[in-house]
C-alpha positions as CSV (number, residue, x, y, z in Angstrom):
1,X,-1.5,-21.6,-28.6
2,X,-4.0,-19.0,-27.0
3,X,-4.0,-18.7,-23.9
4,X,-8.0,-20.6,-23.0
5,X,-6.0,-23.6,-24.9
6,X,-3.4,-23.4,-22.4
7,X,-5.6,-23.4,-19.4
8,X,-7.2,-26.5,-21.0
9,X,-4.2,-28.2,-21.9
10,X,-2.5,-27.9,-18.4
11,X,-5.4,-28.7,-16.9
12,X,-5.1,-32.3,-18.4
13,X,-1.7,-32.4,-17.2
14,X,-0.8,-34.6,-14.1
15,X,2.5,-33.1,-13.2
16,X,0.6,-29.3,-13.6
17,X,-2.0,-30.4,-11.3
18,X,0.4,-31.2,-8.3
19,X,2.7,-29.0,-9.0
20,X,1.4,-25.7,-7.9
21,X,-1.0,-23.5,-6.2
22,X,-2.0,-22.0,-9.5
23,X,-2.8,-24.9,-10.9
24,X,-5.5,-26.0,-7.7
25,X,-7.0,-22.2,-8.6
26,X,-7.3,-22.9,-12.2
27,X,-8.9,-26.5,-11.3
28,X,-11.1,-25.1,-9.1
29,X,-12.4,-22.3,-11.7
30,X,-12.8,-25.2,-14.1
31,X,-14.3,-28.1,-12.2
32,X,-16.0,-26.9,-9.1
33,X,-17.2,-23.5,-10.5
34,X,-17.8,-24.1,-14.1
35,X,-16.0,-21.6,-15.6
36,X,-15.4,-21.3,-19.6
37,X,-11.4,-19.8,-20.2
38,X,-13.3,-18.1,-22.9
39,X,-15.7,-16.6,-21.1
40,X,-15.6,-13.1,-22.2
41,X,-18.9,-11.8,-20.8
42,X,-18.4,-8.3,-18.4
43,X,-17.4,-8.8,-15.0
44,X,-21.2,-9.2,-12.9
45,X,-21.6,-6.0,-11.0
46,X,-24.6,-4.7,-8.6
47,X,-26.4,-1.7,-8.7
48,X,-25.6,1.7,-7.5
49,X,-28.6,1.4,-4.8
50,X,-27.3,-2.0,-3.3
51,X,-24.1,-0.7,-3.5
52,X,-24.4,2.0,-0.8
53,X,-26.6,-0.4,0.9
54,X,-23.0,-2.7,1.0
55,X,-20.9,0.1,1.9
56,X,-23.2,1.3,4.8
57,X,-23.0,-1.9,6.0
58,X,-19.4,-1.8,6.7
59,X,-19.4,2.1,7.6
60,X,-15.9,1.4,10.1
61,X,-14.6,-0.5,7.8
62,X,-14.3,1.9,4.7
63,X,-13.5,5.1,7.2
64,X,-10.6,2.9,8.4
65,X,-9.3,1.5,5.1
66,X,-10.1,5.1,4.1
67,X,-6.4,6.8,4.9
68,X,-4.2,3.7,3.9
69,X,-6.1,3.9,-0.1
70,X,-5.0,7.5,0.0
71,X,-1.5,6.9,1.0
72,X,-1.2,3.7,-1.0
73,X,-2.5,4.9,-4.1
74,X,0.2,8.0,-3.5
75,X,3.0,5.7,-3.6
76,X,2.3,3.7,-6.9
77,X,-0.2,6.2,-8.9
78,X,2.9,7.2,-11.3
79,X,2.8,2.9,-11.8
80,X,-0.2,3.5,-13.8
81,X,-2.2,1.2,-10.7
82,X,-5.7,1.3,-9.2
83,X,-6.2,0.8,-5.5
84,X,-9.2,-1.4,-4.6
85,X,-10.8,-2.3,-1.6
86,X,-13.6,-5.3,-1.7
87,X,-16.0,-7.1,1.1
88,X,-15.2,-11.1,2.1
89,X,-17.3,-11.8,-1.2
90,X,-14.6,-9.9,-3.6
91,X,-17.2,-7.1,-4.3
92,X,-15.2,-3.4,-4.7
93,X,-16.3,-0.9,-2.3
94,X,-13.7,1.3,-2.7
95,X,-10.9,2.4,-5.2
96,X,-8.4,4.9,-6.0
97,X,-7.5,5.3,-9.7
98,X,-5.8,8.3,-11.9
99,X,-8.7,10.3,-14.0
100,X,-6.4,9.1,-17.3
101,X,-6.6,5.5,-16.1
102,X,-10.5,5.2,-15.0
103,X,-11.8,4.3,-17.7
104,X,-9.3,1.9,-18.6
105,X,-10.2,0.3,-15.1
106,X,-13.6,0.4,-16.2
107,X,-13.6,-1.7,-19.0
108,X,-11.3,-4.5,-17.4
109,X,-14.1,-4.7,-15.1
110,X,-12.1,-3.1,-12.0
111,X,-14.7,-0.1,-10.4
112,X,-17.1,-0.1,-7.6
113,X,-19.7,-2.3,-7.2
114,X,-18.1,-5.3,-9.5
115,X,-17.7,-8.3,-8.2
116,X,-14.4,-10.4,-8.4
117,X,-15.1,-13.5,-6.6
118,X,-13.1,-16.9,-7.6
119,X,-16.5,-18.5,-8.6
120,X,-17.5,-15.6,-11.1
121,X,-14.4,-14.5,-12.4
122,X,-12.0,-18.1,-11.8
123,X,-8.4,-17.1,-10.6
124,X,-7.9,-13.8,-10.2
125,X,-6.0,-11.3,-7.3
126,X,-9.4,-10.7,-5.2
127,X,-11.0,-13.7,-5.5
128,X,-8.2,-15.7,-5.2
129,X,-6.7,-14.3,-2.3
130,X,-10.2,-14.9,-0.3
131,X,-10.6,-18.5,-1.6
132,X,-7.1,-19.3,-0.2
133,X,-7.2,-16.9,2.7
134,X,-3.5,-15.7,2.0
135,X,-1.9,-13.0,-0.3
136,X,-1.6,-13.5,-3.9
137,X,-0.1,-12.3,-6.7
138,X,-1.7,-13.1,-10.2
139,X,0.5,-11.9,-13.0
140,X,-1.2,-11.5,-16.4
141,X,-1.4,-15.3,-18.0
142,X,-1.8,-16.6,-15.1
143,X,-5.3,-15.7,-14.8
144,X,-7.9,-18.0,-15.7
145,X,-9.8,-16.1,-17.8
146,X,-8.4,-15.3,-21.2
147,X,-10.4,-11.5,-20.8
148,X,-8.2,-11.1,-17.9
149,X,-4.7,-11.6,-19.1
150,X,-3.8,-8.2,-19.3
151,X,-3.8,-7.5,-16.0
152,X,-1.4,-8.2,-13.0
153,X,-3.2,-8.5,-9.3
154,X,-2.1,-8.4,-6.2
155,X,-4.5,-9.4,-3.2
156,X,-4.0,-9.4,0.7
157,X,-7.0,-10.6,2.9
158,X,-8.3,-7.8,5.8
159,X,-9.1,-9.6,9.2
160,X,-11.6,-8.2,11.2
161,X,-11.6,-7.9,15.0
162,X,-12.5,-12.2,15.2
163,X,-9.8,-13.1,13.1
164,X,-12.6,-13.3,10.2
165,X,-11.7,-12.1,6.3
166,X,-13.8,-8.9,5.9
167,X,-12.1,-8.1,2.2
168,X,-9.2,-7.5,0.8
169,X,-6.6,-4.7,-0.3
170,X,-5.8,-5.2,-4.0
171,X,-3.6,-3.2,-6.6
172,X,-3.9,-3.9,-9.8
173,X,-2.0,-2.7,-13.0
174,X,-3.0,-3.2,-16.7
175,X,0.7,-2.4,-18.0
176,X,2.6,-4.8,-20.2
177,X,5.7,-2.9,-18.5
178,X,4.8,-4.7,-15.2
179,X,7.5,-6.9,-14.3
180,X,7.4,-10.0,-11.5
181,X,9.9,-7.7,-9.4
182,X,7.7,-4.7,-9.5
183,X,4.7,-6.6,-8.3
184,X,6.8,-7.8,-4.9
185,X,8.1,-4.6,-4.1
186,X,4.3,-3.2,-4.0
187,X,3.2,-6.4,-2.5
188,X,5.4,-5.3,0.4
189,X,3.0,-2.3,0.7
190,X,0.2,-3.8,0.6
191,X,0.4,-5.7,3.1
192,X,2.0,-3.4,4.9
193,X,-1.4,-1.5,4.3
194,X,-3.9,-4.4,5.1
195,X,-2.1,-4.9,8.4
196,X,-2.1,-1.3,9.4
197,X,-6.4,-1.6,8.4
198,X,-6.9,-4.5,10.8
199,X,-4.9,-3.2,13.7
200,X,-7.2,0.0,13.4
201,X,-10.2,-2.1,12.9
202,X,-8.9,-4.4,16.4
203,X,-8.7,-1.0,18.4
204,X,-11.9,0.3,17.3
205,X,-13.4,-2.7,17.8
206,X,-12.2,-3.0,21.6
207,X,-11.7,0.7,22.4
208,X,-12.9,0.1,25.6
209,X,-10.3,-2.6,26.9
210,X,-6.6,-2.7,26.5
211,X,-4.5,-3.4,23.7
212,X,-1.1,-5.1,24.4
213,X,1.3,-6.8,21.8
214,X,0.9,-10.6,21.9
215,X,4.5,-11.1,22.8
216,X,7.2,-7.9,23.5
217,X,9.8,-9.8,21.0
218,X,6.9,-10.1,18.2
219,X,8.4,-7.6,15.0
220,X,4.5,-8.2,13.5
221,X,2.5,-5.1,15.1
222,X,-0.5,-6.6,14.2
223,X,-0.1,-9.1,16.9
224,X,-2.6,-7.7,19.5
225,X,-4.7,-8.6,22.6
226,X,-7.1,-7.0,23.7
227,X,-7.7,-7.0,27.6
228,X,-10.5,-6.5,29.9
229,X,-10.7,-4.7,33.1
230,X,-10.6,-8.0,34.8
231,X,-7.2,-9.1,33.3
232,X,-8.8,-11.2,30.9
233,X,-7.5,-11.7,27.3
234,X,-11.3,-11.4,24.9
235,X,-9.9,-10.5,21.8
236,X,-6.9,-11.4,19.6
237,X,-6.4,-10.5,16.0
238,X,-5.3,-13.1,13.2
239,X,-2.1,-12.5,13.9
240,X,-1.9,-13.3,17.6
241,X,-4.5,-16.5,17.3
242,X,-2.1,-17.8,15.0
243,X,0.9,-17.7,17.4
244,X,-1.4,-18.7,20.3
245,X,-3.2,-21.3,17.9
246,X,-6.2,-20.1,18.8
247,X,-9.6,-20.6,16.8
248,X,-10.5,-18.0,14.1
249,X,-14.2,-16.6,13.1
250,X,-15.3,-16.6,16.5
251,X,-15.3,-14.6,19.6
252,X,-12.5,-15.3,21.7
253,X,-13.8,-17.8,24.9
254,X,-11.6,-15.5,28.0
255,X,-8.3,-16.3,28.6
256,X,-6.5,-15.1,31.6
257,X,-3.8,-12.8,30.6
258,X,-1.5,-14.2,33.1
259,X,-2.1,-17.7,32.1
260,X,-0.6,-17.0,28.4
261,X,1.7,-13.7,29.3
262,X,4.1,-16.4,31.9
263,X,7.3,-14.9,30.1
264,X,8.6,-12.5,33.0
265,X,9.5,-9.6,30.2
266,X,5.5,-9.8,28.9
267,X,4.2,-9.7,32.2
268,X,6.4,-6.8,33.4
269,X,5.1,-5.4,30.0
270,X,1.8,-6.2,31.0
271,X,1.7,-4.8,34.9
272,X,3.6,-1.4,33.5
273,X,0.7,-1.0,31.6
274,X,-2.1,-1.7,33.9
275,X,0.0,0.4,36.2
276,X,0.0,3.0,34.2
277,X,-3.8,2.9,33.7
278,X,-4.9,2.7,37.3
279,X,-2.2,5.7,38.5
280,X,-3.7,8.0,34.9
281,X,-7.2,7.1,36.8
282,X,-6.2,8.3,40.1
283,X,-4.3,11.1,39.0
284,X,-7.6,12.4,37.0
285,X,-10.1,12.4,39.4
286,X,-7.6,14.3,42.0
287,X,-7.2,10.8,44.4
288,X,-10.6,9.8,44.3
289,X,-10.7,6.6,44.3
290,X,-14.5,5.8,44.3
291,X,-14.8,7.7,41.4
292,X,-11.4,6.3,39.6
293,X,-12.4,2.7,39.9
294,X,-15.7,4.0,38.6
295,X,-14.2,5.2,35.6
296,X,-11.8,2.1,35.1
297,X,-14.8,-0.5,35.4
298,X,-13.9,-2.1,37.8
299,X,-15.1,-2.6,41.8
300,X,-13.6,-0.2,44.3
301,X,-12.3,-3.3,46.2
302,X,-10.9,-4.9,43.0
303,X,-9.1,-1.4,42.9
304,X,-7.6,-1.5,45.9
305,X,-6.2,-5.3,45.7
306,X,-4.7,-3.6,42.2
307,X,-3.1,-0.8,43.9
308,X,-1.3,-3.1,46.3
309,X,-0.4,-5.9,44.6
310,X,1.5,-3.1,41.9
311,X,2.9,-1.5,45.3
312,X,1.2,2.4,43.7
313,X,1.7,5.1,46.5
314,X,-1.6,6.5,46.8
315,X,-1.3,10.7,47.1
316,X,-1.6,12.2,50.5
C-alpha cells in the first residue's frame, strides 16, 4: 500500500482517529483544509521582492535568531540537516544548509521564501508545530503528503515578547539514516535554541525595565518578568504566563511585583536587585541624587522612600 492509500485508509479508521495527535493533523489536512495525499505540486513560495519586504518586517527578530542558526547548524551540519527559521505563518526567512546539500533542500521545497503552513502543505514540522502551538517532530511517513515522506522535521514555536508565536526553529533532514533517537537528541537543541531566541527577544523588547526570573527555584531560564521603575510586573514571556496562568497574545495589564513575588526568597531576590540598581545609579553620577533618580525614571521623592525602605547608606 503507498503511502496516500494509507493516509486514506486510517483516516476511515475510528480507533486512528482518537488515538493520536497525528491522526487530528492528518484529519485536519484532509477535512478542514482540503488537501489531496497525492498532491505533488511544488511547495507555494513568494517572490524574492516580498520576501525582503517579510524579513524587514521582523528586522529584531532575524538579528536575534541570527547567532543560535549559526551555532545550531554547527552542531548538526555533519547530520546532513538544514536549519530553518519561518514567521507565525510557516514562511522560511532564514536557513542554514551545507553548499552539497542546498540544492537537495531546494527541491523538497525547504529554502527561503516557501511557505510550509498546515493548510498548504497538511502535517508537516513548521506548519504543524504552529497549528498546535507545541514542538513537533514529524518523521518521514508521517507526513501527510506522500511528496514529503522523505523528510524528517522537527519544529519548536518562537514566542515573542506577548507570549505570541512569531515562527518557529525547524531542522530538518532528508536522510533515510535518520533514526527516531537521532531526531530527540537534536530536538533537545532546538529547543534549547528557540528558548535562548525568545529570552533575547524579551530583553530587547523591555531593555528599558528589569528582567527578573519568574521564580528563583524555576530551572526554565526563559521564565522572565520584566519590571518597571514603579515595581510593576508589564511583561512576562510564555514561559512565566504559563506558571502565573496569565493570558497570552496580549500586553500584560500591570501586576504589582510584590503581589505575585510573596515567597520571602523571590522578594529578597527581587529587593537585591532593585538595590543594586538604585546604589549603580548613585554611585554614577558621584551622589547626585537629583540626577540619579533622573536617570532611573523615577521621581526624586519616590527615590528617597526607595533608599530608606532598602536601608542604602547614602555617601558623605
Amino acid at each position: 500500500m503507498n503511502h496516500a492509500s494509507y493516509v486514506l485508509t486510517s483516516l476511515e479508521s475510528k480507533s486512528f482517529a482518537a488515538k493520536s495527535r497525528l491522526a487530528a493533523s492528518w484529519r485536519r489536512s484532509y477535512e478542514h483544509h482540503g488537501i489531496d495525499p497525492t498532491n505533488s505540486a511544488p511547495t507555494n513560495r513568494i517572490s524574492q521582492k516580498e520576501l525582503v519586504l517579510r524579513r524587514q518586517n521582523l528586522e529584531q527578530l532575524i538579528s536575534l535568531a541570527e547567532p543560535q542558526l549559526d551555532e545550531l547548524f554547527g552542531l548538526i551540519c555533519n547530520a546532513g540537516c538544514s536549519v530553518i527559521l519561518t514567521d507565525q505563518n510557516g514562511l522560511i526567512l532564514d536557513q542554514r544548509t551545507s553548499s552539497a546539500d542546498k540544492d537537495s533542500f531546494e527541491e523538497w521545497g525547504l529554502c527561503p521564501g516557501a511557505i510550509w503552513s498546515e493548510s498548504t502543505e497538511g502535517t508537516n514540522g513548521i506548519g504543524t508545530c504552529l497549528a498546535e502551538q507545541r514542538p513537533v517532530i514529524i518523521e518521514r511517513n508521517q507526513h501527510f503528503l506522500a511528496k514529503n515522506i522523505g523528510m524528517t522535521c522537527i519544529g519548536v514555536p518562537i514566542h515573542g515578547a506577548n507570549a505570541e508565536i512569531v515562527g518557529v526553529l525547524d531542522v530538518s533532514s532528508a536522510r533515510l539514516d535518520h533514526a527516531p533517537t537521532t531526531s530527540s537528541l537534536i530536538a533537545a537543541t532546538v529547543k534549547n535554541a528557540a528558548c535562548h531566541i525568545e529570552t533575547q527577544n524579551f530583553r530587547a523588547h523591555f531593555s528599558k525595565e528589569r528582567i527578573v526570573l519568574a521564580a528563583q527555584n524555576s530551572a526554565d531560564p526563559s521564565a522572565l518578568v520584566a519590571i518597571n521603575s514603579d515595581d510593576c510586573i508589564i511583561g512576562a514571556t510564555h514561559t512565566a504566563r504559563k506558571l502565573f496562568g496569565w493570558a497570552v497574545n496580549e500586553e500584560l495589564k500591570p501586576v504589582a511585583a510584590t503581589d505575585i513575588f510573596n515567597d520571602n526568597q523571590c522578594a529578597t531576590g527581587l529587593r537585591r536587585g532593585e538595590r543594586t540598581a538604585i546604589v549603580k545609579a548613585i554611585t554614577r553620577t558621584n551622589g547626585n541624587l537629583s540626577q540619579a533618580a533622573l536617570n532611573l525614571g523615577i521621581a526624586r521623592a519616590t527615590l528617597y522612600r526607595r533608599i530608606n525602605r532598602l536601608g542604602i547608606h547614602l555617601p558623605k
